[in-house]
C-alpha positions as CSV (number, residue, x, y, z in Angstrom):
1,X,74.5,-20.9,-23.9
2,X,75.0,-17.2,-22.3
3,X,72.6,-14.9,-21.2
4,X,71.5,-13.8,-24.8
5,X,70.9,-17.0,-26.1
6,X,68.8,-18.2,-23.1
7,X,66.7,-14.7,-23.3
8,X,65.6,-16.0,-26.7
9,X,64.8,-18.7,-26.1
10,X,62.8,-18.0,-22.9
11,X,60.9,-15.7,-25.5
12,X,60.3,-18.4,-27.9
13,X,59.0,-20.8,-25.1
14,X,56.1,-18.4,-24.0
15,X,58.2,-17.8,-20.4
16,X,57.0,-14.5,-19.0
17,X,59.2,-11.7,-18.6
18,X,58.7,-11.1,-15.0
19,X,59.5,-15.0,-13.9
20,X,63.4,-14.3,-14.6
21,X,66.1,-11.8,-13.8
22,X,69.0,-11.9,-16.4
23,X,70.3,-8.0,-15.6
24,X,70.3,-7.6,-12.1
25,X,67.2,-5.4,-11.6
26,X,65.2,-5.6,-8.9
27,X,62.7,-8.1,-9.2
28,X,60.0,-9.8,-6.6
29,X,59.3,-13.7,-7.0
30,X,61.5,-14.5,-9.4
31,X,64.2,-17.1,-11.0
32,X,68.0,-15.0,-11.3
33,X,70.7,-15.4,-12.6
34,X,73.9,-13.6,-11.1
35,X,77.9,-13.8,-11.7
36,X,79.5,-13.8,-8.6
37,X,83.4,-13.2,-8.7
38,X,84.1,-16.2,-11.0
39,X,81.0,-18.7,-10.7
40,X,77.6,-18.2,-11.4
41,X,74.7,-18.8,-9.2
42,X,70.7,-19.4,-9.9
43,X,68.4,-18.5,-6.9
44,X,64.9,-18.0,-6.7
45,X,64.5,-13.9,-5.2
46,X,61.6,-12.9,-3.3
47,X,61.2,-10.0,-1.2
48,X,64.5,-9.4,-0.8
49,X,65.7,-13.2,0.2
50,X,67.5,-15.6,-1.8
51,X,66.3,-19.2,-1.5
52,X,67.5,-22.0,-3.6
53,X,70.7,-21.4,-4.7
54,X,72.6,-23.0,-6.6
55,X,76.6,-22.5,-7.9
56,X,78.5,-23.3,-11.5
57,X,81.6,-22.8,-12.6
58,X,80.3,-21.6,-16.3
59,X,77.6,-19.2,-17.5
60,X,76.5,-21.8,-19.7
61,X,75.5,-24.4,-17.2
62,X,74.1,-21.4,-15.5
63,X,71.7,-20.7,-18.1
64,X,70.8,-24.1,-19.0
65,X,69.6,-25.2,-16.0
66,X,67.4,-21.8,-15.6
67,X,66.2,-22.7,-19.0
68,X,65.0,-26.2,-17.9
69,X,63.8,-25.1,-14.4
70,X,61.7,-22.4,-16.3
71,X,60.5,-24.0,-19.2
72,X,59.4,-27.0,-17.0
73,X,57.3,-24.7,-14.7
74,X,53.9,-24.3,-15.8
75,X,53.8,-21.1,-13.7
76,X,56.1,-19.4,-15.8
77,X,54.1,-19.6,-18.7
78,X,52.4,-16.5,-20.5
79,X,49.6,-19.0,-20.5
80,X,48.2,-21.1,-18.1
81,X,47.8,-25.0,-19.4
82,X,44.1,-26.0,-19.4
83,X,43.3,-29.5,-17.7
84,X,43.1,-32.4,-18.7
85,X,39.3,-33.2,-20.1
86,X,38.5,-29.4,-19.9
87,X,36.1,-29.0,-22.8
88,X,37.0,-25.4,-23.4
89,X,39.3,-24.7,-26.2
């Protein structure tokens, strides 16, 4: 998977556009992703600091682990999962 692939399919999974950084822009509370010399790294930016990191050797582990800390984060959602035994639909 490279940066392309997991952009689409952040779209497709309802992720919203402001919970990730695939470009480099500036961004405040956020999950990046960064190529540094020849790895990649993953790191959760927010107000300038970088917590989190982590390092691969391939832009495709890289992505794939954004994708599955993303899309298993309720948070990043467009929308908001209702609880359990809410009657609202």
């Amino acid at each position: 998977m490279d940066s392309a692939q997991l952009r689409k399919l952040l779209a497709q999974q309802d992720i919203r556009p402001d919970a990730f950084d695939l470009d480099g822009k500036d961004c405040d509370e956020c999950l990046r992703l960064e190529r540094r010399q020849n790895r990649w790294v993953v790191y959760y930016a927010e107000r300038g600091l970088r917590t989190g990191e982590r390092f691969f050797p391939t832009e495709d582990e890289a992505c794939r682990y954004m994708a599955v800390t993303l899309t298993d984060d309720p948070g990043a959602k467009r929308v908001f999962p209702r609880y359990p035994g809410d009657s609202k639909n």
